[in-house]
C-alpha positions as CSV (number, residue, x, y, z in Angstrom):
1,X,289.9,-4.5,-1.8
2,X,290.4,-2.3,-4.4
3,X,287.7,-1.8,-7.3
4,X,286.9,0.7,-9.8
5,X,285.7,0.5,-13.6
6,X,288.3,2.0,-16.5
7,X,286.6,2.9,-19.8
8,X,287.8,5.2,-22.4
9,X,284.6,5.4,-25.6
10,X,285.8,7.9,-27.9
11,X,288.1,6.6,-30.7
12,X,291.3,8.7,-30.9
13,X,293.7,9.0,-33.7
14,X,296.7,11.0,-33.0
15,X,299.9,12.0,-34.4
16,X,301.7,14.6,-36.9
17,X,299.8,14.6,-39.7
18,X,296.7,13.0,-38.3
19,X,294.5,15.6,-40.2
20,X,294.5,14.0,-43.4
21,X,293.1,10.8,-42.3
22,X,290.0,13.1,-41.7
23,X,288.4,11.4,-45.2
24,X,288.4,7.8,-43.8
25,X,286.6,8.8,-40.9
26,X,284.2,10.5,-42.4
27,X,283.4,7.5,-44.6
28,X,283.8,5.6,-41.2
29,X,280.7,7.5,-39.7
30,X,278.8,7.6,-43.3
31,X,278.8,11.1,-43.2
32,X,276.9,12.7,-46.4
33,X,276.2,16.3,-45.6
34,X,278.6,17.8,-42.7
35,X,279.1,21.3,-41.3
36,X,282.1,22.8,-39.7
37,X,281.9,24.7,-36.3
38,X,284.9,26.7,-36.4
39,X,286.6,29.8,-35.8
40,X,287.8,32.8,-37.8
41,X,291.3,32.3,-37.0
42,X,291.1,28.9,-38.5
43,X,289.3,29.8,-41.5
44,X,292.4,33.0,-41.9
45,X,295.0,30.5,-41.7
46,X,293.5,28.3,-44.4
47,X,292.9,25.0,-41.9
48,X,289.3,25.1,-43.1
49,X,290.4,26.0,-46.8
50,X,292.9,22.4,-46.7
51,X,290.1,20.7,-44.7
52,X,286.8,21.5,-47.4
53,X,289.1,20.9,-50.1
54,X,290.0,17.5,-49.0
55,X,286.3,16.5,-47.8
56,X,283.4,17.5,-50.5
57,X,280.9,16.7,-47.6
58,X,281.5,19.6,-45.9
59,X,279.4,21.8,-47.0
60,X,279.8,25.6,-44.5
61,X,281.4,27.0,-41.1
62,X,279.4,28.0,-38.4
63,X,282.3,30.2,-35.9
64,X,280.2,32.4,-34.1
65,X,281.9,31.0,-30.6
66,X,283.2,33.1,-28.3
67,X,285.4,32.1,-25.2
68,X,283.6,30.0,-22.6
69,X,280.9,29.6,-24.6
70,X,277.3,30.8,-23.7
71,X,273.4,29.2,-24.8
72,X,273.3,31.9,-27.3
73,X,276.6,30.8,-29.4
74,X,275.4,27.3,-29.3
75,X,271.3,27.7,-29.5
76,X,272.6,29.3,-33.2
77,X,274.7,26.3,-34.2
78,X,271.8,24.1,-33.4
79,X,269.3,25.9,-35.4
80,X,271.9,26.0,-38.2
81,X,272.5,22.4,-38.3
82,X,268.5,21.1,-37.7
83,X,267.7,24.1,-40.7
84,X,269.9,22.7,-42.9
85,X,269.8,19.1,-41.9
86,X,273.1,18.4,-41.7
87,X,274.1,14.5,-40.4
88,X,277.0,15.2,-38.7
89,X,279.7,17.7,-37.8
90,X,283.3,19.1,-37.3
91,X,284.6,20.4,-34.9
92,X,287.7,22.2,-35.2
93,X,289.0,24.9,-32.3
94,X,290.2,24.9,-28.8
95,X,288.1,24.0,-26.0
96,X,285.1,26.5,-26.4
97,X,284.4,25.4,-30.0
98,X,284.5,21.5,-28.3
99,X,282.5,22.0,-25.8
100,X,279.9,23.9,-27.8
101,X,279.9,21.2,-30.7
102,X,279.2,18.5,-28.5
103,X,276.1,20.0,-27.1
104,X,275.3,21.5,-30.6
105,X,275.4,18.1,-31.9
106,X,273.3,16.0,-29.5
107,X,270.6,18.5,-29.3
108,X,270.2,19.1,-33.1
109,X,267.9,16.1,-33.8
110,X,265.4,16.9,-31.0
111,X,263.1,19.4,-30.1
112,X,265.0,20.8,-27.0
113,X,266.6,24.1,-26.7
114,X,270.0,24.8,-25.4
115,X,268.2,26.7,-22.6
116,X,266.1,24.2,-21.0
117,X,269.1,21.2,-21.3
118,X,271.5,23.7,-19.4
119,X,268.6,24.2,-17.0
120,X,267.8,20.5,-16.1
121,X,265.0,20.7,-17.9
122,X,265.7,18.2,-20.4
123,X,267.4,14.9,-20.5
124,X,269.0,13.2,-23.1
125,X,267.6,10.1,-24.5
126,X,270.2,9.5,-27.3
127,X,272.9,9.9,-29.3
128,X,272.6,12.8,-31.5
129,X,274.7,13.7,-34.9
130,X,277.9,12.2,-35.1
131,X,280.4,14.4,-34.3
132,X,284.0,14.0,-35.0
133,X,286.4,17.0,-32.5
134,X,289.3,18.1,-33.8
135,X,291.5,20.0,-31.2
136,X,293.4,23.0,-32.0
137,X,295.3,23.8,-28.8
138,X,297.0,21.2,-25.7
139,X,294.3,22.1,-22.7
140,X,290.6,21.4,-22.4
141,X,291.0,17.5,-23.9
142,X,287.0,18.5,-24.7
143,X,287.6,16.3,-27.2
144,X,287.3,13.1,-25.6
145,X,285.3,14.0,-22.5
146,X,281.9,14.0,-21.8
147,X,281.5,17.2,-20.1
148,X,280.7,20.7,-22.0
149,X,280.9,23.7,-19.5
150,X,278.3,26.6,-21.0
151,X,277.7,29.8,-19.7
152,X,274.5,31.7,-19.5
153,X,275.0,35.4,-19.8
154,X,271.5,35.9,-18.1
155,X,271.8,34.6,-14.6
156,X,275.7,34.9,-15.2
157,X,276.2,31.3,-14.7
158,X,279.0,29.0,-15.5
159,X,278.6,25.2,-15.4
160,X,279.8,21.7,-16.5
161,X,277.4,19.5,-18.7
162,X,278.1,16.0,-18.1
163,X,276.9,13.1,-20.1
164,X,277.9,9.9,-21.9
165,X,275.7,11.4,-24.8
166,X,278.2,14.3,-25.1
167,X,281.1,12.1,-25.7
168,X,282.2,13.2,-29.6
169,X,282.4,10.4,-32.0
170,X,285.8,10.8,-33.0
171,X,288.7,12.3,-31.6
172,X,291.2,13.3,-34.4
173,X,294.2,15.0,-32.4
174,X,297.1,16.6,-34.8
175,X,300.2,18.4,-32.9
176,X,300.6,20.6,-36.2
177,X,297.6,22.6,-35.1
178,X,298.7,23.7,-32.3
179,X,301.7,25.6,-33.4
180,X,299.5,28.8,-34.6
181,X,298.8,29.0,-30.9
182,X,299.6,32.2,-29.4
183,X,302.2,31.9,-26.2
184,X,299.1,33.2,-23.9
185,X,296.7,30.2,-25.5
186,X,300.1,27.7,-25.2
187,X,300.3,29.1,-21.2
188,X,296.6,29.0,-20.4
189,X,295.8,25.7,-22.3
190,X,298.6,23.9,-21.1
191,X,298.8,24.9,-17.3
192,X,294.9,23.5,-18.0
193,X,296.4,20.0,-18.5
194,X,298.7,20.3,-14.9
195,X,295.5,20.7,-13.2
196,X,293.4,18.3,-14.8
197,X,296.5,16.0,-14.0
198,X,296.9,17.0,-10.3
199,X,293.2,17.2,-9.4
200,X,292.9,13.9,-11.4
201,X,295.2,12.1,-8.4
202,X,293.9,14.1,-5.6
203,X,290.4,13.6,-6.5
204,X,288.7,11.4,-3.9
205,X,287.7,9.0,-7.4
206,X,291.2,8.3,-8.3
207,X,292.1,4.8,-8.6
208,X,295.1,3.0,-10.1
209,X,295.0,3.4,-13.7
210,X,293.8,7.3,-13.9
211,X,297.2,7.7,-11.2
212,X,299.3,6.6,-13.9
213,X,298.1,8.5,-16.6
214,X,297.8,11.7,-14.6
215,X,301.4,11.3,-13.3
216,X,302.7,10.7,-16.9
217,X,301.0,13.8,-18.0
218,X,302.2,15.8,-14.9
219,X,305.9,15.0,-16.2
220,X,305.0,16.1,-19.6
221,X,303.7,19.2,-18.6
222,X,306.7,20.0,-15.7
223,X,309.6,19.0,-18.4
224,X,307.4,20.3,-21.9
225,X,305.1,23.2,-21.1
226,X,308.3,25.9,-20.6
227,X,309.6,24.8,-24.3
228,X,306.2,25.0,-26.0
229,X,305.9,29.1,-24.3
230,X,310.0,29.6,-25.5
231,X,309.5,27.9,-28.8
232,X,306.0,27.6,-29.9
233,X,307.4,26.0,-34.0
234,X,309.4,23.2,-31.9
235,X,307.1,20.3,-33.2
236,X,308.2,17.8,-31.2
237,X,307.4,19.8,-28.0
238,X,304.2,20.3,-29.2
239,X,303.4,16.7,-29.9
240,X,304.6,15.8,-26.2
241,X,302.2,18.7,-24.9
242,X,299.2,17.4,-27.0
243,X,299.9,13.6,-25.3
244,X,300.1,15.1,-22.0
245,X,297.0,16.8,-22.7
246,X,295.0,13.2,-23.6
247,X,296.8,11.8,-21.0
248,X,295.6,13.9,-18.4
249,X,291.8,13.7,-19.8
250,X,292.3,9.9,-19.8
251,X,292.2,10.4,-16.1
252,X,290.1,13.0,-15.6
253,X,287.2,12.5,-17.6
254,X,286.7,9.6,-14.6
255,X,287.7,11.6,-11.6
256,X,286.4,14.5,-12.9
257,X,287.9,17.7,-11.8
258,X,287.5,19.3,-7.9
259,X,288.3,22.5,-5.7
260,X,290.4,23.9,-7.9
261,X,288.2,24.1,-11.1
262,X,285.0,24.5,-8.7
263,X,287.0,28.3,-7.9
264,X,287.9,28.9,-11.4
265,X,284.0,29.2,-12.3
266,X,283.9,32.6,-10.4
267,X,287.3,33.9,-11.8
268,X,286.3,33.5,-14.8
269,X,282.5,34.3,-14.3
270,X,283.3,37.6,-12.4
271,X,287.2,38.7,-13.2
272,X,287.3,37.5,-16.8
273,X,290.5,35.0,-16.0
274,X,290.8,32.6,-18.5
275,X,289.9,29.3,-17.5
276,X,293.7,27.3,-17.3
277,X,294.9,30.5,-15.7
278,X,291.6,30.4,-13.3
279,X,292.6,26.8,-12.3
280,X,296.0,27.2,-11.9
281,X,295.5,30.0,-9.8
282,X,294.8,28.1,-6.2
283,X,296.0,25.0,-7.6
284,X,299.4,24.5,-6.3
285,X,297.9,26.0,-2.7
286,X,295.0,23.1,-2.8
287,X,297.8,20.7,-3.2
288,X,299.7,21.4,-0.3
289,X,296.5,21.8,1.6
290,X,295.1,18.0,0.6
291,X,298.9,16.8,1.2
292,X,298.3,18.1,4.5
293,X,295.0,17.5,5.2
294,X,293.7,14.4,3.9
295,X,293.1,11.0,5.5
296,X,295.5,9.3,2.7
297,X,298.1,8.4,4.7
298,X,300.6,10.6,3.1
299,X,299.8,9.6,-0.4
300,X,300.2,13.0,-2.2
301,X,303.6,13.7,-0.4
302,X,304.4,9.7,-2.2
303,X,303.5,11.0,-5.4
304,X,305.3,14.6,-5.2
305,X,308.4,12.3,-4.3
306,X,307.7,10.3,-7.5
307,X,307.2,13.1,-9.8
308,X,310.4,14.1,-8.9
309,X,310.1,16.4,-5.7
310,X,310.9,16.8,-2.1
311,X,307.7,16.6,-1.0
312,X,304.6,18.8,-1.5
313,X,305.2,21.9,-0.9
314,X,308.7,21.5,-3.0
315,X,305.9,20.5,-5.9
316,X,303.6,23.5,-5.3
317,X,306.7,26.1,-5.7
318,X,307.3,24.3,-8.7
319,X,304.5,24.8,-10.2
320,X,304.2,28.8,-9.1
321,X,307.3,28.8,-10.8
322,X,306.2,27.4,-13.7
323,X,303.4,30.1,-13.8
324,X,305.9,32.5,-13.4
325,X,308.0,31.6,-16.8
326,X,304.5,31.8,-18.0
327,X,303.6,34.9,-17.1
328,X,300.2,33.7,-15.4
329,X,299.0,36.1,-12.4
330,X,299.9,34.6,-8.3
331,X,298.2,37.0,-6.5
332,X,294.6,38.5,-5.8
333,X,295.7,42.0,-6.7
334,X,297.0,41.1,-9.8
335,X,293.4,39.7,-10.6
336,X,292.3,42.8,-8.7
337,X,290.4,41.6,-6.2
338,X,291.4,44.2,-3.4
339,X,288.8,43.5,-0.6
340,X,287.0,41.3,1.8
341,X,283.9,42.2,0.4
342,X,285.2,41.3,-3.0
343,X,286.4,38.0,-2.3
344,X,283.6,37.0,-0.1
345,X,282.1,36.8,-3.8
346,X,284.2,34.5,-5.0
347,X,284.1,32.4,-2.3
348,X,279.8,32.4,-2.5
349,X,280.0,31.3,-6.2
350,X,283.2,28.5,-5.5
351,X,280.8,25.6,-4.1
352,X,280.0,23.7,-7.6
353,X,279.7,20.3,-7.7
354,X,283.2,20.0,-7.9
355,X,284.0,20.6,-4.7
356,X,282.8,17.4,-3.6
357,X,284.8,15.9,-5.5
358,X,287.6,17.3,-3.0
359,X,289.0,14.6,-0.6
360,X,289.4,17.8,2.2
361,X,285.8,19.5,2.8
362,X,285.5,23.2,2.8
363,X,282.7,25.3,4.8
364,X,282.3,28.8,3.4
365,X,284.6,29.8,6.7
366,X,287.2,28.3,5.4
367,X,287.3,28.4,2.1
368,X,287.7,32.2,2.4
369,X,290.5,31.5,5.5
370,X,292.2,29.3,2.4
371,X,291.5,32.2,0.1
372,X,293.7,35.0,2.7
373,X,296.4,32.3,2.2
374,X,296.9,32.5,-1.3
């Protein structure tokens, strides 16, 4: 028999426009004295401006996040919000200015450093400040997931946070902010989504209800993805890539991600690929190779068929071609990885917890066989 537990804790409110309602929520979480964690491009296009104006709580922007966010960026946001005892937050940027926020947020009324909770040496007791995530690009989903992914420019190591504790308060998801998106950002955030989808229904957690959102945002991102690269001001487009983008973290956040974001770590870690791009990179190989591979009694060549393809390795070409139109890189020399030696690396650094999460189990051996493949 079939069993399996379906939760979904962060309030969301979505749709074109959605930003205003930013007051009531506020009022909602008694906020009194709030601080922004931003980003300069945000505060140049006068989003933070609009969004200050509107809320007098607000008092100052903290946007000293850089991409995949390291202990450093958000030890300083923490030390900013516990100075200045702020009692809760926004946070307002793309997945890196999520995923720090989150942690910034339920560290800032304890004692612990961003250092020792990345570590393992500390473990959250409660909730921290509320926090209420406010996404400016159709990728990571941070906000409504309970997983921040830091990196620690000491040891050079990238990895996923994952609590209840870092789920945000409030998920306030306007399709209007993700037009200013750059078509790189649009490619790399949304071919993010496609693999949170299609690692969401080969996961070896799946179950019924995270298949059918994941499927619906597969669709999305097969029939939307292409328009929101050609025409980034087509609002419409945008608000179907910003549902596929909660659909897809609607299932993932409870299958979590596998081998395809466990070898993204050390693309980005070591090549500087950015992290959709990283992901997408083996993802339509792993999909053929679980079709193949895995004990599921043809399931994955079932769901190919229903998503509107031959079979699985019709799927896989479709989404190389979709990387393609988007310009995203399909070989190892375009990442320039050129030798044995070289990928032999990557392969050492691949074996995160994710890769359990794999239904088809890889030995070092043969995750650098799979590797020659691609």
């Amino acid at each position: 028999m079939t069993t399996f537990e379906f939760n979904q804790q962060v309030p969301i409110e979505f749709g074109i426009g959605a930003l205003d309602k930013l007051p009531q929520i506020i009022t909602r979480l008694q906020g009194t004295k709030g601080l922004i964690i931003s980003t300069k491009s945000m505060i140049q296009n006068g989003t933070v401006a609009k969004i200050k104006e509107q809320n007098p709580t607000l008092q100052e922007v903290f946007y000293d996040i850089q991409p995949n966010p390291t202990i450093q960026n958000t030890q300083d946001c923490v030390d900013l919000l516990r100075e200045e005892q702020y009692d809760f937050a926004i946070a307002l940027g793309g997945g890196s200015v999520l995923d720090a926020a989150k942690v910034a947020a339920v560290l800032a009324p304890t004692t612990a450093s961003v250092q020792t909770y990345f570590d393992g040496q500390y473990i959250l007791e409660k909730a921290g400040l509320p926090l209420i995530a406010i996404p400016t690009t159709a990728g990571t989903a941070s906000e409504i997931t309970k997983v921040s992914v830091l990196t620690d420019t000491v040891s050079g190591k990238k990895a996923p946070l994952n609590d209840a504790l870092l789920y945000a308060s409030y998920a306030l998801i306007d399709p209007l902010l993700t037009v200013s998106c750059s078509q790189k950002v649009t490619a790399t955030s949304g071919i993010d989504v496609l693999a949170h989808s299609l690692e969401a229904l080969y996961s070896v957690k799946h179950q019924p209800f995270t298949d059918l959102f994941a499927k619906h945002a597969a669709r999305l991102v097969f029939d939307y993805l292409p328009k929101a690269y050609d025409h980034p001001e087509d609002i419409t487009v945008r608000t179907k890539m910003a549902e596929a983008s909660v659909a897809a973290c609607l299932a993932f956040n409870l299958t979590q991600t596998a081998a395809a974001h466990a070898c993204s770590y050390p693309l980005t870690e070591q090549l500087g690929v950015p992290h959709g791009e990283a992901c997408a990179f083996t993802l339509p190989a792993f999909w053929v190779h679980n079709a193949i591979n895995a004990q599921d009694d043809g399931r994955l060549e079932a769901i190919s068929r229903e998503l509107g393809f031959n079979d699985a390795g019709h799927l896989a070409q479709a989404v190389e071609k979709l990387k393609a139109h988007l310009q995203l890189r399909t070989t190892w020399a375009e990442l320039g990885v050129t030798t044995d030696a070289e990928l032999q690396r990557i392969v050492d650094d691949s074996f995160s917890g994710n890769m359990l999460n794999n239904p088809v189990a890889f030995t070092p051996e043969t995750l650098f066989e799979f590797y020659k493949g691609i």
